[in-house]
C-alpha positions as CSV (number, residue, x, y, z in Angstrom):
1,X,-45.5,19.9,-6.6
2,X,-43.2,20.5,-9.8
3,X,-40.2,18.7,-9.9
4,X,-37.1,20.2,-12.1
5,X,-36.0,18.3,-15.4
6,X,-33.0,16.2,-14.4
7,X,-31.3,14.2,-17.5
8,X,-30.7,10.8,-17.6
9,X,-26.6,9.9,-15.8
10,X,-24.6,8.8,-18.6
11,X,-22.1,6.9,-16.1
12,X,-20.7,4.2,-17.4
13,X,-18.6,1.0,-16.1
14,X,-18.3,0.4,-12.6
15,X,-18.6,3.7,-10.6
16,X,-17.9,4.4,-7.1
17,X,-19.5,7.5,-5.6
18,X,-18.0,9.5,-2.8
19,X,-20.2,12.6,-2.0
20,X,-19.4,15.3,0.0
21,X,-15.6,14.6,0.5
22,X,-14.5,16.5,3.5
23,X,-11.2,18.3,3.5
24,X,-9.9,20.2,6.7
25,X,-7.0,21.8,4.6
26,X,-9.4,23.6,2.5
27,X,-12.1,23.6,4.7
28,X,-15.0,22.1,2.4
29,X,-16.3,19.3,0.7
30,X,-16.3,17.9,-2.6
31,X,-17.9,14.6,-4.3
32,X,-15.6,12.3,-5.9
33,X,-16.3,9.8,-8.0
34,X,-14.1,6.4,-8.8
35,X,-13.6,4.5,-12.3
36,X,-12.4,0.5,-11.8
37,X,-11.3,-0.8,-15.0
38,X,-13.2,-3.6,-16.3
39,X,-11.7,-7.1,-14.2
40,X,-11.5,-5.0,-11.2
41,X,-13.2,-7.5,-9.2
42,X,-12.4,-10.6,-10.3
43,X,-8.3,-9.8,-10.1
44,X,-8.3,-9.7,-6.6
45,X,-4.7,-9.1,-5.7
46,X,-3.9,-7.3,-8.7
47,X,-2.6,-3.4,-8.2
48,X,-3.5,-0.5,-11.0
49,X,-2.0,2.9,-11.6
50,X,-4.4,6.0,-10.8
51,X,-5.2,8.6,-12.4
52,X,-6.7,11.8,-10.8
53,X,-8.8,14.2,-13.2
54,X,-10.0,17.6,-12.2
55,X,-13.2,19.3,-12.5
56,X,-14.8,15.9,-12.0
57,X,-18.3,16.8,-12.8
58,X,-17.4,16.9,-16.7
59,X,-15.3,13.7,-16.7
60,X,-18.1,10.8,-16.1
61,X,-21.7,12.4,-16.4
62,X,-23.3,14.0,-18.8
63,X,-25.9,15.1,-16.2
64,X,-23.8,17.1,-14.2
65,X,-21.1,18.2,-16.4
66,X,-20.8,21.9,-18.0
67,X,-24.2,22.5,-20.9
68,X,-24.6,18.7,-20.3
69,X,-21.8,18.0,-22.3
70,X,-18.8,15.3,-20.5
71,X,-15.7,13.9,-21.5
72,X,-16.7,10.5,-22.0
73,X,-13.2,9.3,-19.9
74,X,-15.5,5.9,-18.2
75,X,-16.8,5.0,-21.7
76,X,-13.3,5.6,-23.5
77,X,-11.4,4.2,-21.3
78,X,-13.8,0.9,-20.9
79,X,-13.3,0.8,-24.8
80,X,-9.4,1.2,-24.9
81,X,-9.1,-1.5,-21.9
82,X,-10.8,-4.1,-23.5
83,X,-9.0,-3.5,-26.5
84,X,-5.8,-3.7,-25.1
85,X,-4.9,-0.4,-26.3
86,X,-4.3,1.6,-23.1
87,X,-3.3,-0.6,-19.8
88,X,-6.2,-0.7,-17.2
89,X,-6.0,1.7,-14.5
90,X,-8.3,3.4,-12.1
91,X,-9.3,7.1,-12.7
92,X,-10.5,9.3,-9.9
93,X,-12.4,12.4,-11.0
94,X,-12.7,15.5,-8.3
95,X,-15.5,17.5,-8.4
96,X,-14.8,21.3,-8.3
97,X,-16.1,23.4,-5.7
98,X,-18.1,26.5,-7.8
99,X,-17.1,30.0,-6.7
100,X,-13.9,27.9,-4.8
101,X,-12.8,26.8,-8.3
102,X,-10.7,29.9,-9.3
103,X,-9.3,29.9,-6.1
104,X,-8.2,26.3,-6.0
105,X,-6.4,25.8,-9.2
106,X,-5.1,29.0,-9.2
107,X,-0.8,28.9,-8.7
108,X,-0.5,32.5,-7.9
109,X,-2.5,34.8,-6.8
110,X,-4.1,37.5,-9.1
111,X,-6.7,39.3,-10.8
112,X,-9.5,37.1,-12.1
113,X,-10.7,39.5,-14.8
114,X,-8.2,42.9,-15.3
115,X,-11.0,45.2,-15.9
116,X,-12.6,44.1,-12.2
117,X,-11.0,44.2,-8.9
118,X,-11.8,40.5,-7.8
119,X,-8.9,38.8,-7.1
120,X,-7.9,34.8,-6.9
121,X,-6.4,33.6,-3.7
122,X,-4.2,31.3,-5.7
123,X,-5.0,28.4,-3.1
124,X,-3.1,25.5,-5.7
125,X,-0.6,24.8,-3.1
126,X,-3.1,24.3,-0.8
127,X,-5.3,22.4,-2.8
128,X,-2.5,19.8,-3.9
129,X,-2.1,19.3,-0.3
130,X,-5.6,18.1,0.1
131,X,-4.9,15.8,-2.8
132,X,-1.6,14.1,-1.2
133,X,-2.5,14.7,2.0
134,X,-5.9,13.4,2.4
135,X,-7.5,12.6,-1.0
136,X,-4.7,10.2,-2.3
137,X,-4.0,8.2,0.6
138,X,-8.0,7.6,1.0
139,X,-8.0,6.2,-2.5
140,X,-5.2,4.2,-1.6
141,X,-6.8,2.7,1.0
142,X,-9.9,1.9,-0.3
143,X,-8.6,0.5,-3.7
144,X,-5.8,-2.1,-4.8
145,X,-3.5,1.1,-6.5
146,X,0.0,1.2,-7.4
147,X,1.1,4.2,-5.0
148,X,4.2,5.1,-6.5
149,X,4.5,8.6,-8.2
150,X,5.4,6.6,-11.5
151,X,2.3,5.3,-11.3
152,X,0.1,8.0,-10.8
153,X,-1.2,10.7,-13.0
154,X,-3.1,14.0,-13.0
155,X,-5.0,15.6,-15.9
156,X,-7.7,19.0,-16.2
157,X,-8.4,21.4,-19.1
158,X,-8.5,25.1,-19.0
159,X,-8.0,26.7,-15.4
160,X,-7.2,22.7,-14.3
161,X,-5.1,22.1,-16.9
162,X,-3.1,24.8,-15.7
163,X,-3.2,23.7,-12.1
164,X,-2.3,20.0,-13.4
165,X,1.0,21.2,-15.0
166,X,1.7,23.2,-11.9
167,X,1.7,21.0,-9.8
168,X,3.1,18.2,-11.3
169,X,6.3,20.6,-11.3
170,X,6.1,21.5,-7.8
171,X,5.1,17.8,-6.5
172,X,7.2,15.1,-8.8
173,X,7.5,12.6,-5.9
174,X,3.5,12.2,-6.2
175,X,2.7,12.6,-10.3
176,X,4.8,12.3,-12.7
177,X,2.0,12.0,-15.5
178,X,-0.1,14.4,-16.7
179,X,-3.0,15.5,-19.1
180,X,-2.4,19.3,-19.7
181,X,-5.2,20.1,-22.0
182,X,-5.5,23.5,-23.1
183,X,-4.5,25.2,-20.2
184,X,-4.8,28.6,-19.2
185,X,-1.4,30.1,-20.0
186,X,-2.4,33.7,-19.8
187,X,-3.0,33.3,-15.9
188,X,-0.8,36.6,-14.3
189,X,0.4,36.8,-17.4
190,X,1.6,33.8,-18.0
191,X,3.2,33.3,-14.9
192,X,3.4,29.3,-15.9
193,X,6.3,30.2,-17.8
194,X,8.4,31.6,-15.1
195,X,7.4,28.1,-12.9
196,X,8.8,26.3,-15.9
197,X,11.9,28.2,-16.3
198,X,12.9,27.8,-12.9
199,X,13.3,23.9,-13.2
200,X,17.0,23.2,-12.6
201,X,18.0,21.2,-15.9
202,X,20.1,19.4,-14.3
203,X,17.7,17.7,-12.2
204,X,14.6,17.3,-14.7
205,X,11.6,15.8,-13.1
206,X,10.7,12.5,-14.4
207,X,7.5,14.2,-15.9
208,X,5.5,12.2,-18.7
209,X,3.6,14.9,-20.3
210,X,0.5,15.4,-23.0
211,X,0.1,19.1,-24.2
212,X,-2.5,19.9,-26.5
213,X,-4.7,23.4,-27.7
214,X,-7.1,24.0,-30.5
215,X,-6.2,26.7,-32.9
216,X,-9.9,28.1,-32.1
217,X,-9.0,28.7,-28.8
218,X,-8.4,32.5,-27.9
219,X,-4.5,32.6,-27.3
220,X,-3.6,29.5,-28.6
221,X,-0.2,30.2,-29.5
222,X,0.9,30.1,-26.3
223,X,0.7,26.5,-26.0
224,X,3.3,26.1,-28.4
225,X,5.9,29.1,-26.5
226,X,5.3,26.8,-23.4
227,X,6.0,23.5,-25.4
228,X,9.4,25.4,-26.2
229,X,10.0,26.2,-22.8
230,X,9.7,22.5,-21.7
231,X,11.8,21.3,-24.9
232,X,14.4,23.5,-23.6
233,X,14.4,22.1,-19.7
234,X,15.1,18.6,-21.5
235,X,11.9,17.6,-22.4
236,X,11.9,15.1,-25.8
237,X,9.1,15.6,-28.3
238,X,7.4,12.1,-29.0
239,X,9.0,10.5,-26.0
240,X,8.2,12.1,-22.4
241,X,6.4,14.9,-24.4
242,X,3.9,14.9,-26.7
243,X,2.3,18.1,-28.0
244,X,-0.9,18.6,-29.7
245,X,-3.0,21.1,-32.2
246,X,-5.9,20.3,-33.1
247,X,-7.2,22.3,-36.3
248,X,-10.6,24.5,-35.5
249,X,-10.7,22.9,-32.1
250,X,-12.9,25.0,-29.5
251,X,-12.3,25.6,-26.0
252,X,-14.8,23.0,-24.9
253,X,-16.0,19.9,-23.2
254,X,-16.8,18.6,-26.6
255,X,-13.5,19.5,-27.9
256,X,-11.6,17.7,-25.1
257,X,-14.2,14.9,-25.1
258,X,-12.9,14.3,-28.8
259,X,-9.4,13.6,-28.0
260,X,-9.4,11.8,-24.6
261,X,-8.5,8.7,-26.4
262,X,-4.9,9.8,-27.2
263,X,-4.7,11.3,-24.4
264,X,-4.8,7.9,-22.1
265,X,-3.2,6.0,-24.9
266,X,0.1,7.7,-24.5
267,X,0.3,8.6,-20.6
268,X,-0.9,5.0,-20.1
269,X,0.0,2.7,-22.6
270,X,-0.6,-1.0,-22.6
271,X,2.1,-3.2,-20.8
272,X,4.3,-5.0,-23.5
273,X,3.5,-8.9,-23.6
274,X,5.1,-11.1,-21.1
275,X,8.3,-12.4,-23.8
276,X,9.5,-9.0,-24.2
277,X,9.5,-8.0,-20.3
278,X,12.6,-10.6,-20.3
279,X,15.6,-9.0,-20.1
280,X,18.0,-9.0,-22.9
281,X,20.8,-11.6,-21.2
282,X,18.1,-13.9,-19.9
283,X,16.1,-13.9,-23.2
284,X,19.3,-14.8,-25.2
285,X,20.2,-17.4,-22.6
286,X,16.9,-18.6,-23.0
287,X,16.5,-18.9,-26.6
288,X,20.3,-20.8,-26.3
289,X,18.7,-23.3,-24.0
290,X,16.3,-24.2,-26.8
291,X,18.4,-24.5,-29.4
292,X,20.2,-27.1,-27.1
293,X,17.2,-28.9,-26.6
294,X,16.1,-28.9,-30.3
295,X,19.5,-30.5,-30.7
296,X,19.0,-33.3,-28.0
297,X,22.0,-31.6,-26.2
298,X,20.0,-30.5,-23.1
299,X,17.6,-30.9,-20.9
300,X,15.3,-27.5,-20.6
């Protein structure tokens, strides 16, 4: 009996597995598998923020991700934690569904190649339903998270890169931080944009987003027309937005691999220390009340 070469997991870091996730909205079953940052167990009360990752078998595991190649998010992310140099949060990664991928992180529907007739369903809405509706509140039920949309993130490349932005725009009161890495503008051409421009500016969503492309990417440019776009609906360069080029960059699991690091650094940067979480009147009140006590005049 022959037995086919399987290559060593690369998981790293405590990692929950949840195979076969059922969904009845889309009417299948995905695995899902859970990052705890490092201290998970021994804080036993304490809350983190979440972040949800699409195409899920890239994120953890180089043996199941695309030409064995993964993103390295557990071992980065274990790094940046313990360094203090992102704050420690939970990151769920979603395993796509094959054939259903197109489909489900799709926003519109459209032709999947314009020399073929196949068309894509454009199932997103659907399938952010299945993450609010039934994938979120699982995870929030299982795990100590901080529920609250300015808590919680999304975050894909390509085709879920796409699908991140999207629906971060159409569902603000659930993520409000996202990992747009190269995505794929030229979907119905470019229909992204026209999703973007219809964002009253008056009533921005409180989105925190990263933006990136590499300029070997076919297309590329287009990354920078949709950074404009955002700019325009009140987005700030270096504050809630932060765009990215990378020079000869590929569109690639290695390529987004390489700059995962930035990527959690800014949407989750470390808490500031405990002295500068005091507010301004009660720090300067403190600092008065020592200057008494230096002086014998009170009693702190």
């Amino acid at each position: 009996m022959r037995f086919a070469f399987m290559p060593p997991t690369t998981l790293t870091g405590n990692i929950q597995e949840h195979r076969a996730f059922p969904s009845k909205i889309l009417k299948n079953r995905r695995d899902v598998l859970v990052y705890l940052p490092p201290g998970y167990r021994r804080f036993s009360t304490r809350r983190y923020p979440v972040l949800y990752l699409q195409d899920g078998q890239n994120v953890f595991d180089a043996a199941t991700s695309f030409a064995g190649v993964e993103w390295s998010v557990d071992e980065t992310a274990q790094q940046l934690i313990r360094k203090k140099l992102m704050e420690p949060i939970i990151i769920v990664a979603i395993a796509n569904t094959g054939e259903d991928r197109i489909h489900e992180y799709a926003p519109t529907p459209a032709r999947i190649d314009p020399t073929k007739r196949k068309r894509s369903k454009g199932l997103l809405r659907s399938y952010g339903r299945f993450l609010i509706e039934e994938l979120k509140p699982f995870i929030d039920r299982k795990y100590r998270t901080r529920r609250e949309a300015e808590f919680t993130g999304l975050g894909g490349s390509s085709l879920g890169g796409l699908a991140t932005l999207a629906l971060g725009l159409w569902y603000p009161n659930y993520f409000t931080r996202l990992a747009v890495m190269s995505p794929s503008i030229w979907w119905d051409d470019c229909a992204i944009y026209d999703i973007v421009d219809e964002i009253d500016e008056m009533a921005k969503p409180p989105l925190k987003i990263w933006l990136d492309t590499g300029t070997h990417e076919p297309g590329w440019e287009r990354a920078a027309a949709l950074r404009d776009r955002l700019v325009e609906k009140g987005w700030r360069l270096h504050d809630d937005l932060h765009y990215l080029e990378v020079e000869g960059a590929d569109h690639s699991e290695g390529a987004w691999a390489a700059r995962i690091d930035p990527v959690l650094r800014f949407l989750y940067p470390p808490p500031p220390p405990p002295a500068a979480r005091i507010a301004p009147e009660k720090k300067g009140r403190s600092l008065f009340r020592r200057a008494l006590a230096r002086a014998n005049l009170f009693s702190v």
